[in-house]
FINUSE-894068 format. One line per field, with one value per atom (N, C-alpha, C): residue in three letters; x, y, z. Coordinates in steps of 0.02 Angstrom, whole numbers. Layout:
# FINUSE-894068
rest <- ALA,... .
px <- X,... .
py <- Y,... .
pz <- Z,... .
//
This chain:
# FINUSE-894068
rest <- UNK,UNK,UNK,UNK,UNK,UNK,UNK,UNK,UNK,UNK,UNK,UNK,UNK,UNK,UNK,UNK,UNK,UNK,UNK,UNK,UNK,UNK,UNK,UNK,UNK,UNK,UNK,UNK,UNK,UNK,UNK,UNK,UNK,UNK,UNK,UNK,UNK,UNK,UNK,UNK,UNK,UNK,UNK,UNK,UNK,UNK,UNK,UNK,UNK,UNK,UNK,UNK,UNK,UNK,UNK,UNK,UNK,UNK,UNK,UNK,UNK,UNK,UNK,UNK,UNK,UNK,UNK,UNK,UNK,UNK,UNK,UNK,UNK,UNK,UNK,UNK,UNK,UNK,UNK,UNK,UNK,UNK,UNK,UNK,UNK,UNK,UNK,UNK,UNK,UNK,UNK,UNK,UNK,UNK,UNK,UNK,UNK,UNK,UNK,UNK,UNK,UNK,UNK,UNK,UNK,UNK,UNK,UNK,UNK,UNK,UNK,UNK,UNK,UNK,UNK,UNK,UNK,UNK,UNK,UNK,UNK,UNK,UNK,UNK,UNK,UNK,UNK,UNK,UNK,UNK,UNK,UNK,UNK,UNK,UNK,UNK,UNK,UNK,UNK,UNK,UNK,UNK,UNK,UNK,UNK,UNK,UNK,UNK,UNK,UNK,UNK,UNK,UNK,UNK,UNK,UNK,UNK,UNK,UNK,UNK,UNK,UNK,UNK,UNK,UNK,UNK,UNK,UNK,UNK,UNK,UNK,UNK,UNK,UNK,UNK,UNK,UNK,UNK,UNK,UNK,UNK,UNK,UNK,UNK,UNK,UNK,UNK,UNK,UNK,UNK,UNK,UNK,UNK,UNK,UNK,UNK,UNK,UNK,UNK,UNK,UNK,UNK,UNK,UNK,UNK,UNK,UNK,UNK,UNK,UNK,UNK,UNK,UNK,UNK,UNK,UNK,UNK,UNK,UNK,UNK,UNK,UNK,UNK,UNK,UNK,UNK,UNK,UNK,UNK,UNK,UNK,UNK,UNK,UNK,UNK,UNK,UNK,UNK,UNK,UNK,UNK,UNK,UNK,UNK,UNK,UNK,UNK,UNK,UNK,UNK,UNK,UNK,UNK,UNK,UNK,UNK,UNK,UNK,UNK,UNK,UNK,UNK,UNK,UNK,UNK,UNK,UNK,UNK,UNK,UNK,UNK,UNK,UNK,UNK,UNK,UNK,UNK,UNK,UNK,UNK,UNK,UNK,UNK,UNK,UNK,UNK,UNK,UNK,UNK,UNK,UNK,UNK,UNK,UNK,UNK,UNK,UNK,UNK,UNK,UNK,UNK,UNK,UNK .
px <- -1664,-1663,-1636,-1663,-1654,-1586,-1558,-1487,-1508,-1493,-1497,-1445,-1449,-1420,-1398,-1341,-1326,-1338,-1369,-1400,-1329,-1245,-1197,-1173,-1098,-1073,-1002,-962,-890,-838,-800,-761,-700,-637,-581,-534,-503,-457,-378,-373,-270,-270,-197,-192,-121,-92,-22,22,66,102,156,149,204,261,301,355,325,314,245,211,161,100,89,130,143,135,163,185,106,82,7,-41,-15,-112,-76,-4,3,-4,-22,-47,-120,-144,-222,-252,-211,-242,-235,-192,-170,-201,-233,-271,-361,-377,-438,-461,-407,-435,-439,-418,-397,-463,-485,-540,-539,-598,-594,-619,-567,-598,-668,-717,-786,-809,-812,-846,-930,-952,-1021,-1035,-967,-976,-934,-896,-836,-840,-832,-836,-739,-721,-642,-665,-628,-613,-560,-540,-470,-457,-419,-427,-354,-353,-266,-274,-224,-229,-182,-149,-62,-30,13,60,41,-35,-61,-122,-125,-162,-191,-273,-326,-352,-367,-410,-464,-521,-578,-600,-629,-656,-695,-760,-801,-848,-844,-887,-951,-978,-1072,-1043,-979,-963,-906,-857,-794,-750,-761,-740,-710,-777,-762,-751,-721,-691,-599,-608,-524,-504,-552,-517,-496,-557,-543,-477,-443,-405,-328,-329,-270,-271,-293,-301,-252,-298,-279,-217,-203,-130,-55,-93,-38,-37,-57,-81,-31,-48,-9,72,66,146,197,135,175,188,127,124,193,181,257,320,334,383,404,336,369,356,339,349,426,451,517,581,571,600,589,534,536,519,487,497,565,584,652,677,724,754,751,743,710,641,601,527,523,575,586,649,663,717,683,682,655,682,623,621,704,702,753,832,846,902,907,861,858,882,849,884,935,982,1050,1004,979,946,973 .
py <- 1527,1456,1422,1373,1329,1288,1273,1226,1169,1138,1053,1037,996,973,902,882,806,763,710,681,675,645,639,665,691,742,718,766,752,724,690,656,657,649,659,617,565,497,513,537,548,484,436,398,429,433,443,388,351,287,317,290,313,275,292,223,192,203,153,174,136,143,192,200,238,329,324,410,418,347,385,400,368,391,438,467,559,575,561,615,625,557,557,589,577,638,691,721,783,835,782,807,801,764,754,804,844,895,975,970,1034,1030,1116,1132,1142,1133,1134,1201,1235,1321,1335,1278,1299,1240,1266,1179,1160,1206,1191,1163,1196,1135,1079,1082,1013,983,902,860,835,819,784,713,638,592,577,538,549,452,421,344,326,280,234,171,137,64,42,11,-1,56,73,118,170,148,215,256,315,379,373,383,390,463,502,563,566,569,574,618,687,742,747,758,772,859,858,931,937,978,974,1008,1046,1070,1090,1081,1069,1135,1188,1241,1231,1210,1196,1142,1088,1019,1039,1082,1104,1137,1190,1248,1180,1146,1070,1052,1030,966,1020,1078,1116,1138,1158,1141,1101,1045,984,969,981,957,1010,1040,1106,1116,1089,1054,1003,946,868,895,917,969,970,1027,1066,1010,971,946,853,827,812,819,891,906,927,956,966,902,841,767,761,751,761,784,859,890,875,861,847,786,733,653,636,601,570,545,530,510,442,393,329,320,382,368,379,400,416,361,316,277,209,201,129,61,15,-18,-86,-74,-127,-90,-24,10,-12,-12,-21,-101,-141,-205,-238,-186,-204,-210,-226,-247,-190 .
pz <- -844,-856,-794,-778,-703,-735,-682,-671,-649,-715,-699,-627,-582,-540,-535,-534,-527,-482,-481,-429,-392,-426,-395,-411,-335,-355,-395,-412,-473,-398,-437,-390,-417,-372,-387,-326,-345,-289,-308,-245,-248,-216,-237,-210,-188,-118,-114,-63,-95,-73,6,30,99,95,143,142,204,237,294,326,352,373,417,464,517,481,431,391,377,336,310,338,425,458,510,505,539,481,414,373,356,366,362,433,498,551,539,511,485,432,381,326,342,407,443,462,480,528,481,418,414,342,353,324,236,195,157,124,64,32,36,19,29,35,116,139,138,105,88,21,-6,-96,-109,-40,-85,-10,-23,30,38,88,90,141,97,121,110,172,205,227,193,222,210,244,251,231,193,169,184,222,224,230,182,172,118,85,53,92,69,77,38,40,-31,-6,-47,-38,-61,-68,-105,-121,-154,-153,-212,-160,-206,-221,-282,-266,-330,-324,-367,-429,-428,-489,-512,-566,-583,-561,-558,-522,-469,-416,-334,-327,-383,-367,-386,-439,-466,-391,-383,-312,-257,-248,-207,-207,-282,-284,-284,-291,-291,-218,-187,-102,-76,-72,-68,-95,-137,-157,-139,-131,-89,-5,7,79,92,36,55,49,-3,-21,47,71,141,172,197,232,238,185,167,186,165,175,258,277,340,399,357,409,403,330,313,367,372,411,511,523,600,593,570,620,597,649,626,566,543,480,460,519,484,480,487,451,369,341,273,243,277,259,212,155,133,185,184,222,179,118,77,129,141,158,225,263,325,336,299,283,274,224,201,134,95,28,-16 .
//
């Protein structure tokens, strides 16, 4: 029996908030460059809005969109944490603290 195919593929939008703009596009260069588990079934978009990160991922079938989005999220993880640890300490400082607020 033939496999129906979806004209579009399954989609899946992380939105992740920064504390500014500056954090989300060294993370959107960061997540630009790095490959996806099977890059012939799952697509990665990678965009900056201000101070948020959008991810987009799409894949033809819920398998290789789950393997996709657990990737991906163990990725941002690391990747997080180790901005955390090497850019300086007022790239993680809320902008109200920095204020006096």
């Amino acid at each position: 029996m033939g496999r129906i195919r979806r004209a579009t593929p399954l989609q899946f939008i992380l939105l992740v908030p920064f504390r500014s703009s500056m954090q989300a596009e060294i993370a959107c260069h960061l997540l630009a460059f790095s490959a996806e588990p099977q890059p012939e079934a799952t697509q990665r978009e990678v965009r900056v809005s201000g101070s948020r990160l959008a991810i987009r991922l799409s894949a033809d079938n819920l398998d290789q969109l789950r393997l996709s989005i657990s990737s991906c999220v163990q990725e941002l993880s690391v990747l997080i944490e180790t901005m955390q640890h090497i850019l300086p300490p007022f790239f993680f400082v809320s902008p109200r603290t920095m204020n006096g607020g």
